[in-house]
C-alpha positions in Angstrom: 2.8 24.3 -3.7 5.6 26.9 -3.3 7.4 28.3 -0.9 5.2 31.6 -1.6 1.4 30.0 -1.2 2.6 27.9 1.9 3.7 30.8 3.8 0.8 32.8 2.2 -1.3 29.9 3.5 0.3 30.0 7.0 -1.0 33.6 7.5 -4.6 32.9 5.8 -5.2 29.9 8.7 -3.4 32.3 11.4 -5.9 34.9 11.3 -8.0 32.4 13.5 -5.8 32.9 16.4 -2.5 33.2 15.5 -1.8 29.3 16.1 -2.3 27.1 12.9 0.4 26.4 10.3 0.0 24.7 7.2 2.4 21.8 8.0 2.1 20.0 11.4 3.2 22.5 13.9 1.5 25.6 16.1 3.0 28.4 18.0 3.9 28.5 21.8 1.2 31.1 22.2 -1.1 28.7 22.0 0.1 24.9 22.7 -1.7 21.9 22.8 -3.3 20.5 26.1 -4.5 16.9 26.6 -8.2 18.2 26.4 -10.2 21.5 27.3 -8.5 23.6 24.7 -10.0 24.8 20.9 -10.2 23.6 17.5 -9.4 25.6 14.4 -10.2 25.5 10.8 -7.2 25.6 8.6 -7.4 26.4 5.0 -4.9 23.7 2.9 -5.3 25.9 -0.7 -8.3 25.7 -3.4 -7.8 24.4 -6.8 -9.4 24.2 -10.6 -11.8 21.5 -11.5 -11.6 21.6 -15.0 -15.6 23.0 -15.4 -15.5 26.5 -14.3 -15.8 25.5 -10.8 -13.5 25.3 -7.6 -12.8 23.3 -4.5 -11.5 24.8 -1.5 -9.7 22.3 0.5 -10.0 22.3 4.1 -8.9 20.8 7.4 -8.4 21.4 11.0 -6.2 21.7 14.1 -7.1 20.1 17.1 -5.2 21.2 19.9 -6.5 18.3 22.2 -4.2 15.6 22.6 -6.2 13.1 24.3 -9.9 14.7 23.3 -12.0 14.0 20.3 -14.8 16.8 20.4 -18.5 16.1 18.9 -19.6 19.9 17.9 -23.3 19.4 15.7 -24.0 21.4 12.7 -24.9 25.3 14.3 -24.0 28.1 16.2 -20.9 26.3 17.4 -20.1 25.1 14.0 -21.3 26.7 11.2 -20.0 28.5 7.7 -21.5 32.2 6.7 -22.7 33.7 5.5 -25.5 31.4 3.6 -25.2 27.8 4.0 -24.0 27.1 7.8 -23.4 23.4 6.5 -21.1 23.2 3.8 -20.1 19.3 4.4 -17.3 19.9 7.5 -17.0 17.7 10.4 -19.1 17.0 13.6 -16.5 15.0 14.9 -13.2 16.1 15.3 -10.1 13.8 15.9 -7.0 15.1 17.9 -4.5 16.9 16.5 -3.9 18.3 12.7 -6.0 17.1 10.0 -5.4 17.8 6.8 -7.5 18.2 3.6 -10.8 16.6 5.2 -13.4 17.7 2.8 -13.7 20.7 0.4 -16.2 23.2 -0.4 -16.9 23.3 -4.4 -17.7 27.0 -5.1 -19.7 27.8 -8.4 -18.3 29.5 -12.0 -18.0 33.3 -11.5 -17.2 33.6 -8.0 -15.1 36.4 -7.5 -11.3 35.7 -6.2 -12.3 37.7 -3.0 -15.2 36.4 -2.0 -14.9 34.6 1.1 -16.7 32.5 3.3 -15.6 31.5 6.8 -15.6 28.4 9.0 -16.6 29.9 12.8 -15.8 26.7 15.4 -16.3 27.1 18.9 -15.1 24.5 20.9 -14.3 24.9 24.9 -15.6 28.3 25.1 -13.0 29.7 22.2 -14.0 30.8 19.2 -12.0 30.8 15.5 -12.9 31.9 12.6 -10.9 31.7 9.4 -11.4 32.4 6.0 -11.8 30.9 2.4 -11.2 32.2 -1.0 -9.2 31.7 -4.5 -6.7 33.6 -4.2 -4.2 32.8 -6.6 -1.4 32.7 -4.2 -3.3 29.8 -2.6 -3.9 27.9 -6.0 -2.9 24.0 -5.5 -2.1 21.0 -8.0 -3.4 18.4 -5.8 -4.2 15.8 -8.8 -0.4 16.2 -9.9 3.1 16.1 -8.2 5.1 19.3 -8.4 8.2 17.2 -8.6 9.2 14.4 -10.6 10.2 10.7 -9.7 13.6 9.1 -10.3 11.7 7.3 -13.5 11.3 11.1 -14.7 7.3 10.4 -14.1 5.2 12.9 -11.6 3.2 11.1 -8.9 -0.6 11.2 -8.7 -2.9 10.0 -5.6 -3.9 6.9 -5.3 -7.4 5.7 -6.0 -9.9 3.5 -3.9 -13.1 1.8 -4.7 -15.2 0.3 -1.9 -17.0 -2.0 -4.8 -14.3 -3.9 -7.0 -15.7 -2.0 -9.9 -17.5 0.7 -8.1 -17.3 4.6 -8.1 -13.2 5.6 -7.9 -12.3 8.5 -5.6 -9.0 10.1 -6.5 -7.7 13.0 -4.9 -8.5 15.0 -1.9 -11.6 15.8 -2.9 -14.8 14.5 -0.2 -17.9 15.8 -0.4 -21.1 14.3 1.2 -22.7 14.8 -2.0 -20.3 12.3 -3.2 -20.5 9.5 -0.9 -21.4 5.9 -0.9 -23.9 4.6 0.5 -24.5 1.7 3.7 -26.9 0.4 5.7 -26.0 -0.9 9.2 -27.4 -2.4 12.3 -26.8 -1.1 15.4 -24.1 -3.4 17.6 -23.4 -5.2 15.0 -20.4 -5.2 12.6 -20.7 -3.7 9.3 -18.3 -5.1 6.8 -16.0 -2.6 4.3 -13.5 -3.7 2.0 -11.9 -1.5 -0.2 -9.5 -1.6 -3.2 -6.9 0.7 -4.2 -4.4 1.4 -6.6 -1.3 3.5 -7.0 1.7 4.7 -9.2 3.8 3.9 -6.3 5.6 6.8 -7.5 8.2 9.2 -5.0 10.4 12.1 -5.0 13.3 12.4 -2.7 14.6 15.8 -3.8 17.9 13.3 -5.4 15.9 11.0 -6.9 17.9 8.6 -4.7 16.3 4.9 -3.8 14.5 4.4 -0.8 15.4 2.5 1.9 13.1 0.1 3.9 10.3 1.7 1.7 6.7 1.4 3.5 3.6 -0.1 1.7 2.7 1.9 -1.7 -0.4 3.2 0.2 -1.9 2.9 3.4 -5.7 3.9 4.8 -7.0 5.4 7.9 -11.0 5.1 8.5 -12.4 7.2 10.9 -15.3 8.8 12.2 -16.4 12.0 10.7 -20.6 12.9 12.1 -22.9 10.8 13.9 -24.0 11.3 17.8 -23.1 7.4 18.6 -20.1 5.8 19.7 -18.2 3.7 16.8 -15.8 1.1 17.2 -13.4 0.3 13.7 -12.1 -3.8 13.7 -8.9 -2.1 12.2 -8.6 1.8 12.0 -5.6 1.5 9.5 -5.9 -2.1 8.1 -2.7 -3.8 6.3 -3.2 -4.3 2.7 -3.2 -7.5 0.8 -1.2 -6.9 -2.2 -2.4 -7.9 -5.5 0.0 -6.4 -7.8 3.5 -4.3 -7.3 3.9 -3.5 -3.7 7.7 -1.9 -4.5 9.2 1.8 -5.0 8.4 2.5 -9.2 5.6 -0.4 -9.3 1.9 0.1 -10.6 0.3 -1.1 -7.3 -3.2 -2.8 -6.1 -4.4 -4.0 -3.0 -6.8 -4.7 -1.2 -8.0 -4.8 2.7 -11.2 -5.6 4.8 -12.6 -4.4 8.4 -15.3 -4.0 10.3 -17.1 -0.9 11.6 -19.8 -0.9 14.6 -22.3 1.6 15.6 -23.0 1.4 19.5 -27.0 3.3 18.5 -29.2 3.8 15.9 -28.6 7.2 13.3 -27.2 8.2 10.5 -23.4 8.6 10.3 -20.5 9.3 8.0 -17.5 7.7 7.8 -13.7 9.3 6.4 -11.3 7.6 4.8 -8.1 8.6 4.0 -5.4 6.9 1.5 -1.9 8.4 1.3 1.1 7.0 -0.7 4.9 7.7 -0.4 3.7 11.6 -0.2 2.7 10.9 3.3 0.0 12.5 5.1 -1.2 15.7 3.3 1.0 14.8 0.7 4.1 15.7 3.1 2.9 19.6 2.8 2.8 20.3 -1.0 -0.9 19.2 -1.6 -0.5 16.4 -3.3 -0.9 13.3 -3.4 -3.5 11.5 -1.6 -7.3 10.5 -1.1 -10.4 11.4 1.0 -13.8 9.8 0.7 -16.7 9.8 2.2 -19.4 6.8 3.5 -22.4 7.5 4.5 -24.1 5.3 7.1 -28.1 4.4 8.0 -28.1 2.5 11.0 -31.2 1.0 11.9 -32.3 -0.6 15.7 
């Protein structure tokens, strides 16, 4: 993304209240508290998919520290106009969250056509809007910069089957989500599989130094009225092929999830490479998916 659509995208989100920025930062008027303060939408950019349609991309601020807030699908947390549930969160973790879902909007929408995300959470209300705007426009499937090996980083891609449905790109929807079945107190197990370009930019295409894992992967809770508990929220990676800088890369990692009462749920998952998280600010590269969970007495 450039300099002009992130500062473009700062003022979109800072409608809301004047507090949300597009990186990982707010202003003093409004500073985070370990609970009892608000939530707000954030708009990361939209983007082409290739058919005539588009995907706004969307995450949230959470100026609670130490409070994850439950907010169900209504006045409180609801898109307009039309549909009030477009596929955002009923769960909210702390702090900034980027890219947790989009909104795929149908050919012919006009660029100014906006719909809005309206949170209320601890008796404040924001409201920020959507649209495809070009300054907004993102290449999330693609880095804007290339790699020492003169390549261009993509996301990585995860599978929760061996040979199962591959996500790639921040892209969740519910409509696209796997499917589990669960018993209530007891452990559900996931494994998952994903593989990367383990491909970087430094700005000096310089080596990196005490690189991290290729890819790592955060599951967390995204609806669902009961308590869950994750075995390992950000499980380590066995590696099955690469695992350096400039090396295709596989691995592959198991845990456990358990629902404290019966319902239906849905799990996030997150997988970002040497980006980081929200692909470092420029809007790529990295992975959202979606699981969604019948638990049964």
């Amino acid at each position: 993304m450039s300099l002009r659509a992130l500062l473009a995208a700062w003022a979109l989100t800072a409608l809301a209240d004047g507090a949300v920025l597009c990186a990982q930062f707010q202003l003093p008027s409004t500073p985070p508290k370990q609970f009892g303060t608000s939530i707000s939408p954030v708009f990361e950019g939209w983007f082409d998919n290739g058919d005539g349609t588009e995907s706004l991309l969307i995450g949230y601020y959470n100026r609670n520290t130490d409070q994850e807030v439950d907010v169900p699908i209504g006045p409180n947390n609801r898109f307009e106009p039309g549909n009030a549930d477009m596929g955002q969160p009923t769960h909210f973790l702390t702090r900034r969250r980027h890219g947790m879902f989009v909104v795929t909007r149908p050919k012919g929408t006009g660029t100014n056509e906006k719909i809005w995300w309206v949170l209320t959470v601890n008796g404040v209300t924001n409201r920020v809007p959507f649209y495809t705007h070009p300054d907004y426009n993102l290449s999330p499937m693609t880095s804007s910069e290339t790699s020492p090996n003169g390549g261009y980083n993509v996301p990585p891609a995860i599978r929760f089957d061996e040979r199962g449905q591959i996500f790639k790109g921040p892209a969740a929807t519910l409509a696209k989500a796997v499917a589990r079945t669960a018993t209530a107190g007891v452990p559900m197990p996931l494994t998952f599989w994903v593989d990367d370009d383990a491909l970087y930019s430094t700005g000096t295409s310089g080596p990196m130094n005490n690189p991290a894992p290729p890819v790592n992967v955060t599951i967390s809770k995204y609806r669902g009225s009961g308590e869950i508990t994750v075995g390992e929220a950000r499980p380590k990676l066995e590696v099955l092929k690469g695992g350096k800088p400039l090396e295709p890369y596989t691995g592959r990692a198991s845990t456990t999830v358990t629902f404290r009462e019966p319902g239906d749920y849905v799990l996030h998952v997150t997988a970002n490479d040497y980006s980081g998280n929200g692909g470092g600010g420029s809007g790529c590269c990295w992975t959202n998916a979606h699981i969604k969970v019948t638990v049964t007495q």
